[in-house]
N, C-alpha and C positions, 0 to 999 in steps of 0.2 A: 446421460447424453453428453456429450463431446461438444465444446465450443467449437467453432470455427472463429480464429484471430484473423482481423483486420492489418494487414502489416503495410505500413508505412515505411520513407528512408529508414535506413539506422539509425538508430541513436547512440551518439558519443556515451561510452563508458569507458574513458580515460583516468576521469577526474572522482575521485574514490570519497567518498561523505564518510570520511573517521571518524567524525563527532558522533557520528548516528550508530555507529556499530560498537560504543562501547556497555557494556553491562545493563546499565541503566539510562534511558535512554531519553532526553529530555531539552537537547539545546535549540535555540530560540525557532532555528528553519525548521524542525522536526514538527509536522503535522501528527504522526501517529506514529510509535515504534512498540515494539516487541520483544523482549529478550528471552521471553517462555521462563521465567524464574520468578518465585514467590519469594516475599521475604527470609525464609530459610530454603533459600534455594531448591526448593524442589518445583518440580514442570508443573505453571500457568499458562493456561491457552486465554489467555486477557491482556490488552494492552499494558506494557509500562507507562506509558506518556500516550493521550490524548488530547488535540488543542480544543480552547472550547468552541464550542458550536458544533463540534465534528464527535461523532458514535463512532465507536468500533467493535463488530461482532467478536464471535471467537473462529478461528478458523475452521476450515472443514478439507475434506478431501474429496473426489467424485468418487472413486469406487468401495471407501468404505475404510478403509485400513489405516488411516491415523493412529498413528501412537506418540513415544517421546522417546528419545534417545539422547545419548550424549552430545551436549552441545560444548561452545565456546567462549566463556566456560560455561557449569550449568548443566543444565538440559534445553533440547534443542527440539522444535515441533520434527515429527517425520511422518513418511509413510511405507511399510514394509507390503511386499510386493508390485512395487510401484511400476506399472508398466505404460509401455505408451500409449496417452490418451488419458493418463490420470493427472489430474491436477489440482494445487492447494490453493485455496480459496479465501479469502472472508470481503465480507460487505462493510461500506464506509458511508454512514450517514452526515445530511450534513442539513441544519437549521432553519426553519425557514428565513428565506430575507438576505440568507448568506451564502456565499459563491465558497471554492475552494478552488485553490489554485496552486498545482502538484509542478513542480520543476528539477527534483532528481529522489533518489532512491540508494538503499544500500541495504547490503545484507550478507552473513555469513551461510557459503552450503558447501554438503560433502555427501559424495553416494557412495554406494559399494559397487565393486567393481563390475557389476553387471546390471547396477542403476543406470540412471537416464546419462548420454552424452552432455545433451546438451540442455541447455533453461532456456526459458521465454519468460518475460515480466510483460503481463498483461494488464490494462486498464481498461474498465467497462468498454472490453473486447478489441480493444486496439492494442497491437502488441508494440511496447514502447523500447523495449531492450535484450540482448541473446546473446548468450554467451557460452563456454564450455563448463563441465563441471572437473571434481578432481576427489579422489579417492583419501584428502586431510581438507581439511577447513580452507577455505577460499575463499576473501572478501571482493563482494562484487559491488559497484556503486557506479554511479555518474550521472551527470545534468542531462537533462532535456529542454525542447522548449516549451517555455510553460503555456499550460494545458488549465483549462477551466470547467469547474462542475456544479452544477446546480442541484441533481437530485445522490438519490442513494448511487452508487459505483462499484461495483463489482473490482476485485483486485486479484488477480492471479498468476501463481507460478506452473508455468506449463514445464515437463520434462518428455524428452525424447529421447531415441535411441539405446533403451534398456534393450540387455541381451537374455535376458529371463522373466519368469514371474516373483523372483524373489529376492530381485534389487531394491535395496533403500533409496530413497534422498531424504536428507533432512534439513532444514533452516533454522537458523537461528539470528539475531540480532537485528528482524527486519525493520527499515524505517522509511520511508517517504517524509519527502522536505516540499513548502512550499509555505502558504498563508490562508487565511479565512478572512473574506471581510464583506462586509456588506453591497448586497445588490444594489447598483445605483438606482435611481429612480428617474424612468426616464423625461427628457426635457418636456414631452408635451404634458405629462402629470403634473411638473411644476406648473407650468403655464396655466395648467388647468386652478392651481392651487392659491395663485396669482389673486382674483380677482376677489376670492372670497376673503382673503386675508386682509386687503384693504376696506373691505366693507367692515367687516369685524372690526379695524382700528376704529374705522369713522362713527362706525355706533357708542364705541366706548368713549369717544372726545364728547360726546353728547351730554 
């Protein structure tokens, strides 16, 4: 079954996250990336870099056709007959007690000439970013404003505009940037937390 995206203004993809697209993929704003490359480079469908508190699946595809192709360098996730209405996938878990707080993205893709036009970068069903695709490697990246998540998240790459059933796209070097940090607690729980803490001192002066 076929999402339907929730689409909001655009989002600025001017501003390109290079740090996040290189090999290995781990600098400080990077929440979760990807390169699809095991230490002897051959195709991983597992993160390179995960933050902590934050899971990350392995990707999937909707209609079945996942494979690995030549990536940037590498191998790159793909999907061969990729038609409109297929989309890549994975799930991003995140710890109890701890928020996640996504504010840009980036990532390398290339289809074949009867692959999809265009991408859509999707977040638990909010479509955050869209752009064209191109028949060599193409770095796509840029900020958003930041966005807050408390449970698991859905992440996906939508394509459109395939002129067959036996168009690729494939990805490579995906990364999303932001932070993890703890759920505040809020003020009436303090308050609440308040009176007992003073009792407790006054027992122990005893």
């Amino acid at each position: 079954m076929h999402h339907a995206l929730r689409r909001g203004p655009a989002a600025p993809i001017a501003l390109a996250l290079a740090a996040a697209l290189t090999p290995r993929i781990s600098p400080a704003a990077t929440v979760v990336g990807f390169d699809f490359d095991d230490a002897a480079l051959q195709f991983e469908n597992a993160p390179a870099f995960v933050a902590p508190d934050l899971g990350a699946s392995a990707w999937t595809d909707l209609d079945g056709t996942l494979t690995n192709l030549g990536g940037n360098p590498g191998k790159a996730l793909g999907a061969k007959s990729f038609n409109d209405g297929n989309t890549l996938q994975f799930t991003l878990t995140i710890a109890p007690g701890q928020a996640l707080y996504l504010d840009g993205f980036g990532f390398d893709a290339q289809v074949s000439a009867s692959g999809p036009k265009l991408w859509t970068l999707a977040i638990a069903g909010d479509a955050i970013a869209s752009g064209t695709t191109a028949t060599s490697f193409q770095s796509n990246g840029g900020n958003f404003a930041e966005r807050r998540y408390t449970g698991p998240i859905e992440v996906a790459l939508h394509g459109e505009g395939a002129t067959s059933t036996s168009g690729t796209f494939r990805v490579d070097n995906f990364a999303l940037s932001g932070r993890v940090a703890a759920v505040p607690v809020p003020a009436a729980a303090w308050l609440a937390l308040v009176p007992g803490a003073s009792l407790l001192r006054r027992r122990r002066s005893r």
